[in-house]
ZAMI-158827 format. One record per residue (C-alpha): x, y, z; residue in one letter. Coordinates in steps of 0.5 Angstrom, whole numbers, plus 500, padded with zeros to 3 digits. Each point is the difference from the previous one (the first is absolute). Layout:
N
XYZA...
This chain:
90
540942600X506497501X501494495X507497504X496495502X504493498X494496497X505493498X500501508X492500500X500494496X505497504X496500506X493499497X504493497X503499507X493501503X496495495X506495501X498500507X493500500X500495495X505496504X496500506X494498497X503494497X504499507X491500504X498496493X506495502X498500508X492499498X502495496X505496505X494501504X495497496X504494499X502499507X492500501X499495495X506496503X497501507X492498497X503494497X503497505X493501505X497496495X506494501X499500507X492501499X501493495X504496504X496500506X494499496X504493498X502500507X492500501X498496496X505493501X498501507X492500499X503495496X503496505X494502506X494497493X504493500X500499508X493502499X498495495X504495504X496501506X494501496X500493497X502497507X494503503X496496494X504494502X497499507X493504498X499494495X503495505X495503506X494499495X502493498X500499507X494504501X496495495X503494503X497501506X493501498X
């Protein structure tokens, strides 16, 4: 057996190696996580769209309850006027 074998080789090269495989995982750990915020970002910014048309939504039904309220007590404006005019008859 031949031990010419250059072993300060062997740990140069199973350090390199560990080096990059550590550099690799930190460099997929580093994308997951970038991925992770822009999910984040993207999710956030759809519950402030969501909230803004849910205000939008409930100032127009706000306005539509206002108009109805304002025909509604016209409607009982000339419903108590027809009935007075209905019991002036009789």
């Amino acid at each position: 057996m031949n031990n010419d074998f250059p072993w300060p080789l062997a740990v140069m090269i199973i350090c390199t190696s560990a080096a990059v495989f550590a550099a690799g995982a930190f460099i997929i750990y580093q994308a997951f996580a970038t991925w992770r915020a822009k999910m984040s970002i993207a999710r956030e910014e759809a519950y402030k769209r969501l909230a803004e048309q849910s205000i939008q939504a409930q100032q127009r039904i706000s306005q539509e309850m206002e108009l109805v309220m304002t025909e509604l007590s016209q409607v009982q404006k000339q419903a108590s006027e027809m009935e007075r005019l209905l019991k002036s008859v009789e």
